[in-house]
Each structure stands twice: as C-alpha cells, then as structure tokens.
KEDO-830662 format. One record per residue (C-alpha): residue in three letters; residue number from 1; x, y, z. Coordinates in nm, 2 decimals, m for minus. Each point is the difference from the previous one (the first is absolute). Example, Ala and Ser with C-alpha at 12.3 -4.5 7.8 and 13.67 -1.06 7.14 Angstrom:
<code: ALA	pos: 1	px: 1.23	py: m0.45	pz: 0.78> $
<code: SER	pos: 2	px: 0.14	py: 0.34	pz: m0.07> $
REM end
This chain:
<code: UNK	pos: 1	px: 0.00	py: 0.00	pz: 0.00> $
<code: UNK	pos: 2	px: 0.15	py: 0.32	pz: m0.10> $
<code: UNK	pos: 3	px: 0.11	py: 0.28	pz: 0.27> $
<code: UNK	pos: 4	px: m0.30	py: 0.23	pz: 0.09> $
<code: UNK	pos: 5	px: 0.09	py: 0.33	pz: m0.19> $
<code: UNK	pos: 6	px: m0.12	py: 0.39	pz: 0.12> $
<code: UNK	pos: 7	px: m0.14	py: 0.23	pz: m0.24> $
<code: UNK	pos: 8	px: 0.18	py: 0.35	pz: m0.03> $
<code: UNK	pos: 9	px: m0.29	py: 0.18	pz: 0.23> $
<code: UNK	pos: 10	px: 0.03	py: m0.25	pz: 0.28> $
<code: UNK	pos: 11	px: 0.33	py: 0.02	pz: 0.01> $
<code: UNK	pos: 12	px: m0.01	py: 0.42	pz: m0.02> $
<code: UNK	pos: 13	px: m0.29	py: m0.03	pz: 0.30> $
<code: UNK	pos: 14	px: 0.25	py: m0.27	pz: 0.20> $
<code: UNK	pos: 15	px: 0.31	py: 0.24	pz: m0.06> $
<code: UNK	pos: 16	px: m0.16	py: 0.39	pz: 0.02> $
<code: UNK	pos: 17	px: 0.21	py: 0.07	pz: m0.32> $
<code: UNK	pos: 18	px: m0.17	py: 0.13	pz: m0.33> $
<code: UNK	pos: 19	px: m0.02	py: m0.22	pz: m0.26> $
<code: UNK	pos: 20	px: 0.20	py: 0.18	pz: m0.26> $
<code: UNK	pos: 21	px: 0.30	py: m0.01	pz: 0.27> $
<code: UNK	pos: 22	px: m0.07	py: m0.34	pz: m0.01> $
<code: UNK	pos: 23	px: 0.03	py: m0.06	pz: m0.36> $
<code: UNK	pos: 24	px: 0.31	py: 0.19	pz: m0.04> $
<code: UNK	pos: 25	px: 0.16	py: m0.21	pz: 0.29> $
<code: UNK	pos: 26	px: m0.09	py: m0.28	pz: m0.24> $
<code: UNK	pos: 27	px: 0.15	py: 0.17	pz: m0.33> $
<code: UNK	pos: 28	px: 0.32	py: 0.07	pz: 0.24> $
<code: UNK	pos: 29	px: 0.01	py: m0.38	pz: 0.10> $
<code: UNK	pos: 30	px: 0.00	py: 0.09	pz: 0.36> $
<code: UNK	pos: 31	px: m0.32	py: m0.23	pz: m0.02> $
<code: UNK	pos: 32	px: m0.12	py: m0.32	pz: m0.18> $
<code: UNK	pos: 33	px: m0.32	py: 0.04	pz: m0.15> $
<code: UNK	pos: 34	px: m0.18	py: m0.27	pz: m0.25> $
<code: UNK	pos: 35	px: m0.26	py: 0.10	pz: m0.25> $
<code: UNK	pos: 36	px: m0.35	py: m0.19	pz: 0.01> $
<code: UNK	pos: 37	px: m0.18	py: m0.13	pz: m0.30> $
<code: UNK	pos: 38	px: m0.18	py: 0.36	pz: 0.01> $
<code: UNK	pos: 39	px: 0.33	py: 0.19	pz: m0.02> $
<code: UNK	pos: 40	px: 0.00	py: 0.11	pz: 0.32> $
<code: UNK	pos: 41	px: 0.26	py: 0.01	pz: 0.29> $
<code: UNK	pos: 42	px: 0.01	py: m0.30	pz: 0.23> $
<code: UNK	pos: 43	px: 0.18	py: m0.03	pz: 0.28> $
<code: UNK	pos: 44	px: 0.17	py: m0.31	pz: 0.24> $
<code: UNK	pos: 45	px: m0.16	py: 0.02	pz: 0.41> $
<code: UNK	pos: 46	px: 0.37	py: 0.15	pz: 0.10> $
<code: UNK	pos: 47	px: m0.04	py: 0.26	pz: m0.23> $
<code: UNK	pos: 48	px: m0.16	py: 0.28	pz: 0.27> $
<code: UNK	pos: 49	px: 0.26	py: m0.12	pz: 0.21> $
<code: UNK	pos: 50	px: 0.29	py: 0.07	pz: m0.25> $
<code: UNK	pos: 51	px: m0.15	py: 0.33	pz: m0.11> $
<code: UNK	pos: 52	px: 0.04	py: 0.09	pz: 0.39> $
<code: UNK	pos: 53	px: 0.38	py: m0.12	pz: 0.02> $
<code: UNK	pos: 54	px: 0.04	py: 0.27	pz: m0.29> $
<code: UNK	pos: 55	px: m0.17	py: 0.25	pz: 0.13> $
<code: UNK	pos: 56	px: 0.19	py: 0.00	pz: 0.35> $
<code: UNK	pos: 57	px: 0.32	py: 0.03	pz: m0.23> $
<code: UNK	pos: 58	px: m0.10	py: 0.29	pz: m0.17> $
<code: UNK	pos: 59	px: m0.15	py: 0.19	pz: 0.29> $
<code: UNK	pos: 60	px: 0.22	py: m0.14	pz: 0.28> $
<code: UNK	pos: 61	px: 0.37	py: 0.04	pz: m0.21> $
<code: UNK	pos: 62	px: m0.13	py: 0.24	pz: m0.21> $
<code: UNK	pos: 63	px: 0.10	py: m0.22	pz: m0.29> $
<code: UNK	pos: 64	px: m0.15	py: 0.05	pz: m0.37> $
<code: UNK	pos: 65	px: m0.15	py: m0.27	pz: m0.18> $
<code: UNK	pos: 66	px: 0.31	py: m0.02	pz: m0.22> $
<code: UNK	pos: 67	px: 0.19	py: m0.06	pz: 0.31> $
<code: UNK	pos: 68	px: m0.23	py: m0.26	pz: 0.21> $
<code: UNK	pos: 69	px: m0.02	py: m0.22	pz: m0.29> $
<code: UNK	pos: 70	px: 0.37	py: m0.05	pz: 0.01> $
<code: UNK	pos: 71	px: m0.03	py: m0.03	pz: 0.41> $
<code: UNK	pos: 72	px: m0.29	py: m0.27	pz: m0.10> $
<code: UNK	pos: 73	px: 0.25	py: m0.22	pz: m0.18> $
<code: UNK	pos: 74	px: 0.30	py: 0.02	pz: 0.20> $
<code: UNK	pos: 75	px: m0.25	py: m0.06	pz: 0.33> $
<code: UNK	pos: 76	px: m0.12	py: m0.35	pz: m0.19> $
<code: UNK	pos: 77	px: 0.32	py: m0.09	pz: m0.10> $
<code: UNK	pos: 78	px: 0.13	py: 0.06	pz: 0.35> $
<code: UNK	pos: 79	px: m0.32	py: m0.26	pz: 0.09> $
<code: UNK	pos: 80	px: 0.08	py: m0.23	pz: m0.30> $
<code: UNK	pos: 81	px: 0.37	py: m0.04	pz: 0.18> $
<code: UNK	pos: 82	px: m0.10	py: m0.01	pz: 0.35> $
<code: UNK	pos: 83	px: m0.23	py: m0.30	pz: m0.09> $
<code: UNK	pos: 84	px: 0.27	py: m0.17	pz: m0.18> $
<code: UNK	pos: 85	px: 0.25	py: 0.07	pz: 0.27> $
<code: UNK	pos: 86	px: m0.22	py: m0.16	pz: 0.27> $
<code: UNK	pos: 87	px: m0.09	py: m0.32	pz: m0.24> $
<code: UNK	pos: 88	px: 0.41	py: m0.07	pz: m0.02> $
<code: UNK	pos: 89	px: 0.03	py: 0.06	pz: 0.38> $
<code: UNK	pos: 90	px: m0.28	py: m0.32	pz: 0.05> $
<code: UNK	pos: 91	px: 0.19	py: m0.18	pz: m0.25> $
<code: UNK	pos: 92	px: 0.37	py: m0.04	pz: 0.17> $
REM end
C-alpha cells in the first residue's frame, strides 16, 4: 500500500506557511514534492515537519534558502556517516 501523501493546502494549514513559499521551497529542492494524476503538489507525512527544520534555519541562523539547502545536505550526509559509523562499531 502506498505512503499516505498530503495535499499542498494541508500541508500550508499543518506548517502556517503560504503556499507559494511552499512551492518555491520545492522548485529550490529544499523540499520533495510529487505530482498527482491531477497535476497537483503532493507531499510525503514528514513533509510539515521538514518545512519546519527549514524554516528554524532561516529565521533562527538567519540563513537564505540558497544557504540552508547546502546546510540540508551536509546535515544528511553527517547522518548518512553517523549511521554507517555505528553499523561498523556492532560489527567488530
């Protein structure tokens, strides 16, 4: 059964942001969006949650958008290596 997926106005009412800000987070790739058989923006159950993680960088660091997406992708890849780190520990 596929993942449950929120339309672009739930997620807007979940998140307090417009949903043109919203889009262009999407056009930026600071967020993953799908399209539905209508067209329209769907979105995975994490996404209000993701849309908050960007907005506390931008308003608590003062970052632009330019900027937090790089912080985006060094923050997972500082996951991804964490994760791989503790799987090696388990395996010695």
């Amino acid at each position: 059964m596929p993942a449950r997926r929120l339309s672009l106005e739930t997620v807007a009412d979940r998140t307090g942001l417009h949903p043109e800000l919203i889009r262009r987070f999407v056009t930026l790739g600071l967020i993953d969006a799908e399209r539905d058989a209508s067209g329209q923006l769907v979105f995975a159950p994490d996404a209000p949650a993701a849309l908050a993680r960007v907005e506390r960088l931008h308003t608590g660091l003062c970052l632009n958008y330019a900027s937090i997406g790089l912080v985006l992708d060094l923050l997972d890849r500082i996951n991804r290596l964490e994760a791989a780190l503790r799987r090696s520990g388990r395996e010695e």
